[in-house]
C-alpha positions in Angstrom: 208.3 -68.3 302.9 205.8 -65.6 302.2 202.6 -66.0 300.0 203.0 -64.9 296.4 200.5 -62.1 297.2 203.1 -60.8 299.2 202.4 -59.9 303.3 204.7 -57.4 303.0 205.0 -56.7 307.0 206.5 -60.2 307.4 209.4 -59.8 304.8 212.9 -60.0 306.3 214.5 -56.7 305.6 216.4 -56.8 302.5 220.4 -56.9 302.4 222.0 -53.1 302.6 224.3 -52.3 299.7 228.2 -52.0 300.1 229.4 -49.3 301.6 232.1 -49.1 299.1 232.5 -49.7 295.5 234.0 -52.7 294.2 238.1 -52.2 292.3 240.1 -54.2 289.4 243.1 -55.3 290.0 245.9 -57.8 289.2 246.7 -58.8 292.3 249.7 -61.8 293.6 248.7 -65.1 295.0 251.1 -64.9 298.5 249.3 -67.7 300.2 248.2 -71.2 299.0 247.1 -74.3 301.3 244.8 -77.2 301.3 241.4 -77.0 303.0 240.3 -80.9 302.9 239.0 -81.4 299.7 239.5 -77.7 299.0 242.1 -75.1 298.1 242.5 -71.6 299.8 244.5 -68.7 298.2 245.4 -65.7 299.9 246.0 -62.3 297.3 248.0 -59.4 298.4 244.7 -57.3 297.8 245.0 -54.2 299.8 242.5 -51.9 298.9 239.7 -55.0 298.7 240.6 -55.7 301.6 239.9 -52.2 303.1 236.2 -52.6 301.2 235.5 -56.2 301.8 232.4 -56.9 304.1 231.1 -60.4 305.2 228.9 -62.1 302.4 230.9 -60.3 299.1 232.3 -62.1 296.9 235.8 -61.7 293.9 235.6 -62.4 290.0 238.6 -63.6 289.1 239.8 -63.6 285.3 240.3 -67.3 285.0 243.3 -69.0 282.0 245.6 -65.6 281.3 245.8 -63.5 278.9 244.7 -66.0 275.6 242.3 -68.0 277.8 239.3 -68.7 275.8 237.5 -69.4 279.4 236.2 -65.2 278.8 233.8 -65.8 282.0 235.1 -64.5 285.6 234.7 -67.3 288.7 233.1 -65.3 291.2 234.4 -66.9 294.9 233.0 -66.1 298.6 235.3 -63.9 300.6 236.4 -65.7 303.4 238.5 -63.4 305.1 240.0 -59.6 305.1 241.9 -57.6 306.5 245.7 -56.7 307.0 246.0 -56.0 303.6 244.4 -59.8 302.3 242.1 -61.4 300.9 241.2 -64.8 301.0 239.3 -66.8 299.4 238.2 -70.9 299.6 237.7 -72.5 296.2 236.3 -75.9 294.7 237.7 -77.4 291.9 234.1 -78.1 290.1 235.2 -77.3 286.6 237.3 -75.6 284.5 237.7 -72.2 285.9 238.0 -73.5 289.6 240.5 -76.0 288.7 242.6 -73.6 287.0 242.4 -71.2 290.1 242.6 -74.4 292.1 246.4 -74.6 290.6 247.5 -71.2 291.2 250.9 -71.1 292.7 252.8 -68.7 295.0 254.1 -65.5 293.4 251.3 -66.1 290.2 249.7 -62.7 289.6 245.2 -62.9 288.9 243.0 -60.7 287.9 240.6 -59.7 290.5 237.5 -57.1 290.7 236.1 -56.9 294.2 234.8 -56.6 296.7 231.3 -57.4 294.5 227.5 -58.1 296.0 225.5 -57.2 299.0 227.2 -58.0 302.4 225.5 -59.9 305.2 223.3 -57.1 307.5 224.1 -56.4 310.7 222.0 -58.5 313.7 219.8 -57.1 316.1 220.5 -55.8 318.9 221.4 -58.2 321.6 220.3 -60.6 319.0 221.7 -64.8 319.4 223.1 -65.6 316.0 222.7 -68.9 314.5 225.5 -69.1 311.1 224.5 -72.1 309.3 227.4 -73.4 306.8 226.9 -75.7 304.4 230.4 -77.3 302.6 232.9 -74.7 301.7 230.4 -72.3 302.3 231.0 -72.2 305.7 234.4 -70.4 304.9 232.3 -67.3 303.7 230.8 -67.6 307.6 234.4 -66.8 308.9 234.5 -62.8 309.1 231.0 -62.7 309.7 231.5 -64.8 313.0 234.1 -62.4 313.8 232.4 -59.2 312.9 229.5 -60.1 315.3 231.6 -61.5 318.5 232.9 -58.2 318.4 230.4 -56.5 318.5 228.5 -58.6 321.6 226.8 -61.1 320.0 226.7 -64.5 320.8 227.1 -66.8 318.1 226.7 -70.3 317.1 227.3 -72.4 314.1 226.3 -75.3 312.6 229.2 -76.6 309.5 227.4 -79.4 307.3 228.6 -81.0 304.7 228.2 -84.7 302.8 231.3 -85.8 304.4 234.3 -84.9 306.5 237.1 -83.9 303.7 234.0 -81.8 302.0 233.8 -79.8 305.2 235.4 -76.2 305.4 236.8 -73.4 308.2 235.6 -75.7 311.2 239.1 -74.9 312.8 238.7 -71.4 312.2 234.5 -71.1 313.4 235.8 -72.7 316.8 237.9 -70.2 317.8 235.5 -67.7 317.4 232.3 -68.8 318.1 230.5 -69.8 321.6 229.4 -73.4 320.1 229.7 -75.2 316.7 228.1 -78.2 315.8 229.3 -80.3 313.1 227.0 -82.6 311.3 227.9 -85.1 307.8 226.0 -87.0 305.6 227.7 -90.0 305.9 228.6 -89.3 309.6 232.2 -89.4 309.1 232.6 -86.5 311.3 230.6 -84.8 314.0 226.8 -85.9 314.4 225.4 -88.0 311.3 222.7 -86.8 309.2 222.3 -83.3 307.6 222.0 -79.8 309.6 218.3 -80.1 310.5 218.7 -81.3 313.7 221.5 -79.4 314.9 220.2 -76.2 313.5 216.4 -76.9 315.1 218.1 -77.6 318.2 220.0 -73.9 318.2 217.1 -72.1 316.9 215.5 -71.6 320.6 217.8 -69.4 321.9 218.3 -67.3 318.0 217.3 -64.3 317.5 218.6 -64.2 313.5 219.9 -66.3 311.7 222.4 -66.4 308.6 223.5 -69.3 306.0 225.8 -69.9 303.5 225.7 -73.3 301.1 223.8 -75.0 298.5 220.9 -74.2 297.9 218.2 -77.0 299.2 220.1 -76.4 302.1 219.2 -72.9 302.3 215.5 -73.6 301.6 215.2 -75.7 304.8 217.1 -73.5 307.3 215.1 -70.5 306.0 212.1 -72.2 306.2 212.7 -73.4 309.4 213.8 -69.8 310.7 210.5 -68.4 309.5 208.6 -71.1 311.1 209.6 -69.7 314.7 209.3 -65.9 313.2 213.2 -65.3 313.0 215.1 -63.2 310.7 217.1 -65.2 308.1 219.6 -64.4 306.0 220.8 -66.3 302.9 224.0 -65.8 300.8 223.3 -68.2 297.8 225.4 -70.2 295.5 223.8 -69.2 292.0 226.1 -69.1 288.7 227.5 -65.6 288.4 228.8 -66.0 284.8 229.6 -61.6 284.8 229.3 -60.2 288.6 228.3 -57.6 287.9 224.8 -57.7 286.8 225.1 -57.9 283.2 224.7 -61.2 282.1 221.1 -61.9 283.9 222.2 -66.0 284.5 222.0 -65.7 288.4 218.4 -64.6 288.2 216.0 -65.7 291.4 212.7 -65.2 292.5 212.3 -62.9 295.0 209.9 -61.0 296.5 210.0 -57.0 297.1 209.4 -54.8 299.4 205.8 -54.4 298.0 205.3 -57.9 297.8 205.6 -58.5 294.2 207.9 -61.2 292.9 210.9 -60.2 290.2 213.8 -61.9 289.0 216.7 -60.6 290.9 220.2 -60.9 290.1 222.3 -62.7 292.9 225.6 -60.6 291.8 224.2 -57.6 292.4 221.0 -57.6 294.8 222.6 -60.4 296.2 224.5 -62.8 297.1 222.3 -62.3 300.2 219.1 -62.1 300.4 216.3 -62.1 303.2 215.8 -66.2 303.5 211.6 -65.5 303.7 212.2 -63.5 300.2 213.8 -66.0 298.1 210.9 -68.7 296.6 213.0 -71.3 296.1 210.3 -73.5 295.1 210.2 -71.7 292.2 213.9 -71.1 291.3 214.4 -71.9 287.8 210.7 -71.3 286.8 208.8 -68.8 285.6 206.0 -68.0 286.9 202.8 -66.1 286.4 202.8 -63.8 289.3 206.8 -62.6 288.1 206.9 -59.2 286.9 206.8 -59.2 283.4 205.7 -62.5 283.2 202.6 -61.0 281.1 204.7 -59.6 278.8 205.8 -63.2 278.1 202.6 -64.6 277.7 202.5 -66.3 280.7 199.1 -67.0 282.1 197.6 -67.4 285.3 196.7 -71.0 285.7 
């Protein structure tokens, strides 16, 4: 984490924008299955597809046509291509559970590919992906973008226990080593990701995470510790997706080392982990831009 006066030549580069802009469409469910405590649906999405980088998300339209749910559900993409998209959901509330039940041959309405894909790694660069839950399925294409391009690549999958964990199956087969680690020690080693992910840190040369967000605190602490690039895709509320709303503001600092409120839809979901104060998430404070306008005082 940087100081809030902002040594700007320590910042993690920020995430690069999309290379493509994001599409509407009503799209058919063609794929439904069970991911442990999870659901995964697969849309006949051809041109998202075609767009989709690792670390976007989809907004679906959640309820039909005389739904009063009126807010999207924006979901992690976990993979692309071949004309799909898929996507790993958790029934939470509402919204989810009603995507949760969507059936084979149901049509949704999708925009996407929305947010700020994960960056590309050094070169020769280790990676470390760090999952935590179903996050870990938004870990999947990015695994596989950087094996193919010469990277080696490990993971750590966390979650609190083994039916809350998510694309293990699918990290194994793509990366060089993945470690496993639960709460309650259920599966893989007990205890959360700390130790598997200080263990792997050595031989990293950047790092990327996807999960809740305490979780991301630590890993991007740690990462900055050893002087490693981080990269975080958080789990904010994205009520709109597409920047309009202003409920998945964080703190995060800029390039010139000022702190603003930045929305995770749209300069997100990922962000530099040294950039995000997660200390402060939820607070505002009196170095935030504008926070003088509020009346907020230096204490």
């Amino acid at each position: 984490m940087t100081d809030h006066d902002g040594d700007v030549g320590r910042l993690t580069s920020p995430a690069p924008r999309a290379a493509h802009p994001p599409v509407q469409r009503t799209v058919e469910v063609i794929g439904r299955r069970p991911v442990n405590a999870y659901v995964e649906l697969t849309l006949a999405a051809s041109d998202m597809a075609e767009r989709a980088e690792p670390g976007q998300f989809v907004a679906f339209a959640i309820g039909g046509d005389t739904s009063a749910l009126l807010l999207r559900r924006s979901i992690a993409i976990s993979a692309a291509g071949d004309g799909v998209v898929s996507v790993v959901v958790s029934a939470a509330g509402p919204g989810s559970t009603w995507l949760t039940q969507r059936r084979v041959g149901d049509a949704v309405d999708v925009v996407g590919p929305l947010g700020r894909p994960f960056p590309a790694a050094p070169a020769g660069a280790r990676a470390l992906l760090v999952g935590g839950g179903y996050g870990a399925a938004a870990l999947v294409g990015l695994a596989a973008r950087l094996t193919a391009q010469g990277h080696g690549v490990d993971v750590v999958a966390g979650a609190a226990s083994a039916d809350r964990l998510c694309s293990v199956a699918e990290l194994q087969g793509i990366a060089d080593r993945v470690e496993v680690t639960t709460d309650d020690g259920s599966a893989g080693r007990p205890g959360r990701v700390t130790v598997a992910v200080d263990e792997l840190l050595a031989g990293a040369g950047v790092v990327y995470a996807c999960g809740p967000m305490p979780m991301l605190r630590t890993v991007a602490d740690a990462a900055s510790a050893r002087g490693i690039p981080s990269y975080v895709a958080v789990e904010e509320s994205m009520a709109c997706g597409i920047g309009v709303c202003m409920t998945c503001v964080l703190p995060v600092v800029g390039e010139d080392g000022r702190t603003r409120f930045s929305r995770s839809c749209t300069e997100g979901p990922v962000f530099g982990g040294d950039r995000v104060r997660f200390a402060d998430v939820g607070a505002l404070t009196w170095d935030v831009v504008g926070a003088d306008a509020m009346g907020v005082v230096q204490p």
